[in-house]
C-alpha positions as CSV (number, residue, x, y, z in Angstrom):
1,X,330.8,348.1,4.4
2,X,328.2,350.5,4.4
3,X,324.7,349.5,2.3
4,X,324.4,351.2,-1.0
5,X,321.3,349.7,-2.7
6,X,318.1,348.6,-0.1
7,X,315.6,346.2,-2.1
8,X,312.0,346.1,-0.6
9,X,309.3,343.5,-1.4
10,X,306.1,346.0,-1.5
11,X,303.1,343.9,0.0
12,X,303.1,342.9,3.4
13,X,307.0,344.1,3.6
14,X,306.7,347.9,2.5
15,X,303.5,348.2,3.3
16,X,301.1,347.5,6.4
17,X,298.2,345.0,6.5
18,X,295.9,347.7,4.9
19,X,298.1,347.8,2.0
20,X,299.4,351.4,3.4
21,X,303.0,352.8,4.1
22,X,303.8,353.9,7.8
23,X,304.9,356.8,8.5
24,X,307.8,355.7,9.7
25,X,308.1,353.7,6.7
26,X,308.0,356.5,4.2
27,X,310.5,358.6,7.3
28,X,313.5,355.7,7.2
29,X,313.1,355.7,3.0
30,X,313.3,359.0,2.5
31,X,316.7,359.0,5.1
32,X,318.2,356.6,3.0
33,X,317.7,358.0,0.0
34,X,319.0,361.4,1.5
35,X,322.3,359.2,2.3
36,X,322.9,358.5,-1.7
37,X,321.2,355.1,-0.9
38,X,319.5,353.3,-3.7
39,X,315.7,352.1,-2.9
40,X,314.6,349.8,-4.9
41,X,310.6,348.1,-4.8
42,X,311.2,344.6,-5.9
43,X,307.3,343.1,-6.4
44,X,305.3,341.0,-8.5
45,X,303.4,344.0,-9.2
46,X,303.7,345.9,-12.6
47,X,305.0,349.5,-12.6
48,X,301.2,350.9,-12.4
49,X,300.9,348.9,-9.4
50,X,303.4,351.0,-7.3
51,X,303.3,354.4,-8.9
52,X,301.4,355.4,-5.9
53,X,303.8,354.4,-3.0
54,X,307.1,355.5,-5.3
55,X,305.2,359.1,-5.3
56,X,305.0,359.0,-1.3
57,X,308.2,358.0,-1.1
58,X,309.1,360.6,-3.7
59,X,311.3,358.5,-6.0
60,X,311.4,359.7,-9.2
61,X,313.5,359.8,-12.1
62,X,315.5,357.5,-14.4
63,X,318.2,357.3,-12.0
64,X,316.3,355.4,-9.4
65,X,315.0,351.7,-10.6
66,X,311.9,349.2,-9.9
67,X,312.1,345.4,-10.2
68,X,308.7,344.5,-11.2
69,X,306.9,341.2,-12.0
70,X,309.2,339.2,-9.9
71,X,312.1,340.0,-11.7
72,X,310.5,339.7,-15.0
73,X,311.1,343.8,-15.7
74,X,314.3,345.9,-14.6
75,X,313.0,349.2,-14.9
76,X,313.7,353.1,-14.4
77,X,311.0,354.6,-12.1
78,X,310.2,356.7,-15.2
79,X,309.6,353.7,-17.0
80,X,312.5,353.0,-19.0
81,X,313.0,349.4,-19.3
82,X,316.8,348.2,-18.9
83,X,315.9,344.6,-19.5
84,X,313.1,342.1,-19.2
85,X,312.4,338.3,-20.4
86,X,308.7,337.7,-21.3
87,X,307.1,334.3,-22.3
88,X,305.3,333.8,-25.9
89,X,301.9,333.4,-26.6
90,X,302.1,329.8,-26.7
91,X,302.5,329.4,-23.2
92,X,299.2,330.9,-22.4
93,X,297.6,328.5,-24.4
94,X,299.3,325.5,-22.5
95,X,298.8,327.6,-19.3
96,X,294.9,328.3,-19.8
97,X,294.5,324.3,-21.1
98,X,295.9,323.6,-17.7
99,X,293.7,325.6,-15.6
100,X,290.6,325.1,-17.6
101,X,291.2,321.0,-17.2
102,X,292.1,320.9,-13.2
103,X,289.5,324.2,-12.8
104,X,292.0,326.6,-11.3
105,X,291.5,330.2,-12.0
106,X,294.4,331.7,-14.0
107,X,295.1,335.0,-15.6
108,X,298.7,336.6,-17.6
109,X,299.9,339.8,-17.1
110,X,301.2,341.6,-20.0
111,X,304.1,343.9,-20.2
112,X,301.8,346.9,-19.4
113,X,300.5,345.4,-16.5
114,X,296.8,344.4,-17.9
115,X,295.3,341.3,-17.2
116,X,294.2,338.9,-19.3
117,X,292.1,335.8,-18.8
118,X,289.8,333.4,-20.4
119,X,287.8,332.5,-17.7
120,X,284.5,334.2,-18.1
121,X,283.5,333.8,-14.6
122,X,286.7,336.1,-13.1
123,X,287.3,334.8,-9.7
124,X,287.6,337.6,-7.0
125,X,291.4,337.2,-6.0
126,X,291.6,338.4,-10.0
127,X,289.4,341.1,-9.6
128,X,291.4,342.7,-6.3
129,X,295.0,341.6,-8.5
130,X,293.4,344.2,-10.8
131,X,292.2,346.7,-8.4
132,X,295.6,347.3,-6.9
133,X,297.6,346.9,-9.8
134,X,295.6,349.8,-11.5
135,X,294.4,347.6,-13.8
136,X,292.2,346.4,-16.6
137,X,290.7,342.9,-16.7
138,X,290.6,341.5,-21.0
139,X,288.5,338.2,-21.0
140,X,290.7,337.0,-24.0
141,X,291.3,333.1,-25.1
142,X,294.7,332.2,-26.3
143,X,293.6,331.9,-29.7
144,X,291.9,336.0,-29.8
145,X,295.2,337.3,-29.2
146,X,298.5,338.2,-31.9
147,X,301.3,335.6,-32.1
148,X,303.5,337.8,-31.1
149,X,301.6,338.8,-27.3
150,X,304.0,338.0,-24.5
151,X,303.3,337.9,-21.3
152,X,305.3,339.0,-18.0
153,X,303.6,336.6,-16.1
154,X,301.2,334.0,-15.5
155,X,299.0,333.5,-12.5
156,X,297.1,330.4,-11.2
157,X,295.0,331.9,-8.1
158,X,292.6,331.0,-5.9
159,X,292.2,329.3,-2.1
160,X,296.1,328.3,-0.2
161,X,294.5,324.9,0.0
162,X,293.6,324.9,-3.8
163,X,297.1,325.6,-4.9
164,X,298.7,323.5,-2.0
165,X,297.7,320.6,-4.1
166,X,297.8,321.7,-7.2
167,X,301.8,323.1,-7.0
168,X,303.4,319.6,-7.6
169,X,301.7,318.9,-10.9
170,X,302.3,322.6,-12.2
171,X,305.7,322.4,-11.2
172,X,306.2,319.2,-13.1
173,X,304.0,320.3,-16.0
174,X,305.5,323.5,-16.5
175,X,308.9,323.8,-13.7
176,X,311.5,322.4,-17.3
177,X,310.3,325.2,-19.5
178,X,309.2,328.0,-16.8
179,X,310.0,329.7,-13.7
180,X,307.6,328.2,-10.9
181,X,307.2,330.4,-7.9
182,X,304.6,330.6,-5.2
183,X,304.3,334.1,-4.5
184,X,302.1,334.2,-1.9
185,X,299.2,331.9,-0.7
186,X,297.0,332.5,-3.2
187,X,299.6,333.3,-6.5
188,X,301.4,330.6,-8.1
189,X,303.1,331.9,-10.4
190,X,304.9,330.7,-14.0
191,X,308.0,333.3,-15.5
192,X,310.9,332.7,-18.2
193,X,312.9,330.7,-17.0
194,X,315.3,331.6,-14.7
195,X,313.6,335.0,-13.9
196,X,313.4,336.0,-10.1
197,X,314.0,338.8,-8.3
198,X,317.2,337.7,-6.9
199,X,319.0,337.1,-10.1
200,X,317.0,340.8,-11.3
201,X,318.8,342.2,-7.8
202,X,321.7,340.8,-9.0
203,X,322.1,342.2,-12.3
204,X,320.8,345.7,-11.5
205,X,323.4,345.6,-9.2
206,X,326.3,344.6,-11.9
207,X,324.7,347.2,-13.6
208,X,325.4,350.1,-10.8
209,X,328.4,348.4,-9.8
210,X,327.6,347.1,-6.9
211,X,328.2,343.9,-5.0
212,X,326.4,341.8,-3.1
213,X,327.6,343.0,0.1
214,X,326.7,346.7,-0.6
215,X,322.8,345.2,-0.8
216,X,320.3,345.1,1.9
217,X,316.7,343.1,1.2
218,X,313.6,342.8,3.2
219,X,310.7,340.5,2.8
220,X,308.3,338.2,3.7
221,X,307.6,335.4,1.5
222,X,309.2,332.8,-0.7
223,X,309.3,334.8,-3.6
224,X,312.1,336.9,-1.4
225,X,313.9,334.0,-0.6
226,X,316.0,334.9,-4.0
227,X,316.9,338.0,-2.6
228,X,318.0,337.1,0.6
229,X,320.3,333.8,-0.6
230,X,321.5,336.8,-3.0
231,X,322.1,340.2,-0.6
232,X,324.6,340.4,1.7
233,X,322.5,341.8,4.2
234,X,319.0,339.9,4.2
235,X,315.9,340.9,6.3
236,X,312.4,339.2,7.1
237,X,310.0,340.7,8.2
238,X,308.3,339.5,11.8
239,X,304.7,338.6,9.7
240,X,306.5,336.6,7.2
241,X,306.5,332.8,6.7
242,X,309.0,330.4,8.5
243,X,310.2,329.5,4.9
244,X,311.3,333.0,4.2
245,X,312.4,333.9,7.8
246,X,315.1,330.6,7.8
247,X,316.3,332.2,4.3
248,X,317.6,335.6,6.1
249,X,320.1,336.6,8.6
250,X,318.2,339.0,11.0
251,X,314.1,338.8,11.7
252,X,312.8,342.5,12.6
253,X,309.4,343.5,13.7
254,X,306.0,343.2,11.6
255,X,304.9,345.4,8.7
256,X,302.3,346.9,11.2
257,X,304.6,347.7,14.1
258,X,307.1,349.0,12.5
259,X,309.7,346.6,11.6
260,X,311.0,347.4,8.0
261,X,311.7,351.4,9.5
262,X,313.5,350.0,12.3
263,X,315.4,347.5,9.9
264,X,316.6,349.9,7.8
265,X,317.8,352.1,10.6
266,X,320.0,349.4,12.0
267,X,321.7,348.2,8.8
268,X,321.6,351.7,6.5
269,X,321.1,354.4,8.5
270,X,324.2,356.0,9.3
């Protein structure tokens, strides 16, 4: 069955170690999308975050779609939301009473994609979150913000070690009410509940009519693995973790040699 909708993870998948597309990259999207395929940039990012790269890859339009914030956001590359599930105000106060206590940095990304944070001294993995997302940086407590604010997501950062010990007790603190994922080595991240971007693959397909086996995903971390237990054709990339590689059914090359190009050549490419 030939694939109809290709789902990228954006950093260190779509893009190289510099945090740039290939040209070969930007060559085998631009094939697929000449085939009728769907791409679609599944990332924790917020829309801002990947304006840049959808340009280059010159997908436009509110006939092409992003997954954003891990699944948080279904969205039209224009921007028109088809659905999203955000967490109340409350649960930045519990979050921010957290960090504060064990000293973790934290920060909450609004709908918008600004980031918020009540730590005054902003640690630098916050300040490069907000550099590539496009992003401003609000040092806001819980209590300086509406009752109504939601949040897409929140954020504990800092050193892999750091959140390596730290995961169990947020998972038990927060894992019943929230959606706990480590998204890289230094994001742990808390979501709605039940929100990730396999079950936001998932709908958007329902939504286009599609089924799992029309889906290709690529990846490289555990908050892919969602996708891939999800598509019926599922990708890692060579420079992603064991964890994410023994989720998918074919391992290509690394984000800096090539491997997501030649990828989509062998599954899509027809």
């Amino acid at each position: 069955m030939p694939i109809r909708l290709i789902a990228l993870d954006v950093d260190d998948t779509l893009l190289n170690s510099k945090g740039e597309l290939l040209p070969s990259t930007i060559t085998a999207v631009k094939a697929a999308i000449a085939q009728g395929i769907k791409v679609v940039l599944c990332t924790g990012r917020p829309l801002v975050g990947v304006a840049h790269f959808l340009q280059q890859l010159e997908i436009y339009g509110d006939d092409q779609y992003v997954i954003t914030y891990n699944g948080a956001v279904i969205e039209s590359v224009a921007g028109k939301v088809i659905a999203k599930h955000l967490v109340e105000n409350n649960y930045y106060r519990k979050m921010t009473e957290f960090g504060q206590q064990h000293q973790i940095p934290f920060n909450v990304l609004d709908e918008d994609g600004t980031i918020y944070t009540a730590d005054h001294d902003v640690n630098a993995i916050t300040v490069v979150q907000a550099w590539e997302n496009s992003a401003g940086i609000l040092i806001r407590k819980p209590e300086e913000l509406p009752a109504n604010f939601q949040i897409a997501k929140g954020l504990f950062v800092g050193d892999e070690k750091l959140l390596d010990n730290i995961q169990p007790l947020v998972t038990k603190t927060f894992g019943d009410e929230l959606s706990v994922i480590r998204a890289a080595k230094p994001f742990l991240e808390l979501m709605h509940p039940g929100v990730n971007k396999g079950q936001a693959l998932k709908n958007l397909a329902s939504i286009l009519k599609l089924d799992a086996n029309d889906v290709m995903v690529a990846g490289d971390e555990g908050n892919d693995i969602a996708m891939f237990d999800y598509a019926g054709t599922a990708v890692a990339m060579g420079n992603g973790s064991d964890l994410a590689k023994s989720h998918a059914n074919f391992v290509t090359g690394t984000n800096d040699d090539g491997g997501l190009a030649n990828a989509i050549k062998k599954f899509a490419l027809v």
